[in-house]
N, C-alpha and C positions, 0 to 999 in steps of 0.2 A: 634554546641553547644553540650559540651558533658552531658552524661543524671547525671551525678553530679554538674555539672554549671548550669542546668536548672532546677534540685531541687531548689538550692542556687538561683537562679533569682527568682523564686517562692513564697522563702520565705520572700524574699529583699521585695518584691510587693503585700506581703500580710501585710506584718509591715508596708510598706506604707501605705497599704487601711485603717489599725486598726488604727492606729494614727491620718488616716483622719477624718475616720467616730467618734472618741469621738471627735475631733475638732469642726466639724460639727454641734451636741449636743450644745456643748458650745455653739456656732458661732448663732444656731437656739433662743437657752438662752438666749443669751446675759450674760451670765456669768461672771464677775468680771476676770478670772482666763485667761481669751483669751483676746488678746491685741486686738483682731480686733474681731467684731461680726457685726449681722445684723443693730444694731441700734449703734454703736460708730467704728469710722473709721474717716477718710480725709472725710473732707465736701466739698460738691459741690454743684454748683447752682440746683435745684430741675429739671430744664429738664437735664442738664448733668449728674443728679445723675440717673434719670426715664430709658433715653436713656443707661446709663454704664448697667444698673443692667438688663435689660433685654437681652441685646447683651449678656452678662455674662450667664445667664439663658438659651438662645437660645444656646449658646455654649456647654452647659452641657448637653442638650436635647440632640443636634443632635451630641452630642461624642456617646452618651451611647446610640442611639436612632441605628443609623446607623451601629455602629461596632455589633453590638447586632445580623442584622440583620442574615442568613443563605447565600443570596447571599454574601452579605462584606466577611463573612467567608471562604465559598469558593476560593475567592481571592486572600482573605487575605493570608490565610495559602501557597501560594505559594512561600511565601516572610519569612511566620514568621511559623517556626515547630507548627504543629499538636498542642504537646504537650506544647509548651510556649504561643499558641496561648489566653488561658485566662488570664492567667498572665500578658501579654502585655497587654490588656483588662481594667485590674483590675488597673494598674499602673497609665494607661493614665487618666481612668476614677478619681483616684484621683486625679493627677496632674490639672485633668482641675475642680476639686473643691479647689484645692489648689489657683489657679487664682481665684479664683470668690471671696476667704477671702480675697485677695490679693487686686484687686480692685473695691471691693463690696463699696455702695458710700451711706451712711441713709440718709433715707430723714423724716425730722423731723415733727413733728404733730401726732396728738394719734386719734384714732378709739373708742378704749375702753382702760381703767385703772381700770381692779378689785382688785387692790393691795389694800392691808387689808379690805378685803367685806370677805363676806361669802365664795362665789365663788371661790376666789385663790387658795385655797389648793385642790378645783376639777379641777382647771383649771392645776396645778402643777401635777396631779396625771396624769391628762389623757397627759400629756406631754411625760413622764415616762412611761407610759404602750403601748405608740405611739413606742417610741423606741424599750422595749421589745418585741413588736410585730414584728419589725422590723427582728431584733436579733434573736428572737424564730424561726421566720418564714426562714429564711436562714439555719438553723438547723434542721427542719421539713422537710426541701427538700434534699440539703445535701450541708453543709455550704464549706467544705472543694473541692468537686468539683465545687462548685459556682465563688469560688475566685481563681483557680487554682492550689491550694497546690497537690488535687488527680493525677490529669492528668502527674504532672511533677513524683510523687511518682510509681505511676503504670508503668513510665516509665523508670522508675531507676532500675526499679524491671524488665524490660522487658516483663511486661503485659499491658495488652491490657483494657481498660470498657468495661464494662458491656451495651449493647442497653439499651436506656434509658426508662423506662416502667413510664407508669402512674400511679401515687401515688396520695392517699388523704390523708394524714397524720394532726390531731385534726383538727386546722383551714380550714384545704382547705376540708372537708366533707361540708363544709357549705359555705366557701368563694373562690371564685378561685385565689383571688389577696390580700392575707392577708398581703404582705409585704408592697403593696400599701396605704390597710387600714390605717397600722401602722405610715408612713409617713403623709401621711394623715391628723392625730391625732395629731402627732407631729408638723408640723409644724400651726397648727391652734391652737392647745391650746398653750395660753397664757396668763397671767394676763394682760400684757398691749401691747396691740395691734396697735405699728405704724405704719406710711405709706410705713414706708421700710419694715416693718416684713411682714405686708398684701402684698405687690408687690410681695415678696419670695413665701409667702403661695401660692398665687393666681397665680404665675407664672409657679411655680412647681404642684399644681394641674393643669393646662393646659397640663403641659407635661408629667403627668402621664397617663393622660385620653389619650392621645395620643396616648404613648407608649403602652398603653394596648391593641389597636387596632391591632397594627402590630403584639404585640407577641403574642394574639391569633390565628391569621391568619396562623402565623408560629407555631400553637401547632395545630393547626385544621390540618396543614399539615403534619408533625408530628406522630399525634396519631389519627387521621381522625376524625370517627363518634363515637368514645368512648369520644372524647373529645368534640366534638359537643353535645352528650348527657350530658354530664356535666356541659355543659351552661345552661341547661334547669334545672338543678338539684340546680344550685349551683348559690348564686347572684356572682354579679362583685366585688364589696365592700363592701358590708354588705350580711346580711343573707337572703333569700328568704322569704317575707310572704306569709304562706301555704292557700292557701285559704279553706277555711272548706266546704265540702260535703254538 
């Protein structure tokens, strides 16, 4: 591939990812404006909807879970350049969010309805500020090598990254997994809370808790005992309480 087609595949795969991720939004919403979301889709009997949607879930784990990890990488890049290697990442990882709108299956009954209570328009904010934490936080690291746009550009240019140094940038002085926070947020605020929104939520907080595991493992290995001090410094998804003297 030459390093102008892997620009151009870079940016094909980052259009993907943005198109997915407001999808996503919606899809979480349930928004009028998305023909398919969490709660309106193809109906199915409530164990073939239970059984779809976590096979669905599970799938989504273990794309982003596995490809993520440093061994896969290794591997990987035997097959796939260096430098398209996140891109390819970034592509599949929507493609397999893309299946999940695709045959994501509601299952019908409510938890909670705060639609017109007090509550909704905090539950709508923290929705919204779930997201931007999301967004912010990809930015505060560095969004453009995150999704692969850097690695294909520095390679057009025939330069090389930078070794990747340890940053704490606003959120992560205090949280190490702000981006996790963020989802977090998002998909649990809701005004009305059904058995398929809950399955999402709860299925994706398992797999986050997860994932967390390993990519510290792989940042301990990493950045060693600068980052092991950091755990002590820094909560996992919220802020550390200081205990007082």
């Amino acid at each position: 591939m030459s390093r102008a087609a892997t620009l151009l595949f870079a940016i094909f795969a980052y259009a993907v990812f943005f198109a997915t991720f407001l999808y996503l939004i919606c899809f979480v919403g349930s928004f009028p404006i998305a023909p398919l979301t969490v709660d309106n889709g193809p109906a199915a009997p409530v164990a073939v909807a239970v059984v779809t949607d976590l096979v669905l879930i599970a799938l989504f784990g273990i794309q982003h879970s596995v490809m993520a990890r440093q061994g896969f990488k290794k591997a990987w890049t035997r097959i796939v350049p260096q430098q398209a290697e996140r891109s390819v990442y970034v592509l599949i990882a929507s493609l397999t969010l893309v299946i999940l709108f695709l045959f994501w299956r509601p299952i019908e009954g409510t938890v909670w309805d705060a639609t017109g209570s007090a509550i909704e328009m905090l539950l709508w904010l923290g929705f919204a500020v779930g997201w931007g934490i999301v967004l912010m936080s990809t930015f505060l690291l560095n969004h453009f090598e995150l999704f692969g746009l850097q690695q294909a550009w520095l390679h057009l240019q025939g330069r090389t990254a930078a070794e990747p140094q340890m940053r704490k940038p606003l959120f992560y002085k205090w949280i190490r997994h702000p981006l996790y926070s963020g989802f977090f947020l998002a998909f649990w605020s809701t005004p009305t809370m059904t058995y398929g929104h809950l399955l999402l939520a709860a299925g994706m907080s398992v797999y986050m808790l997860i994932a967390i595991r390993y990519e510290e493992r792989d940042l301990v290995g990493l950045f060693g005992s600068d980052y092991e001090n950091y755990r002590h410094e820094a909560g996992m998804l919220t802020p550390k309480m200081r205990r007082r003297a």
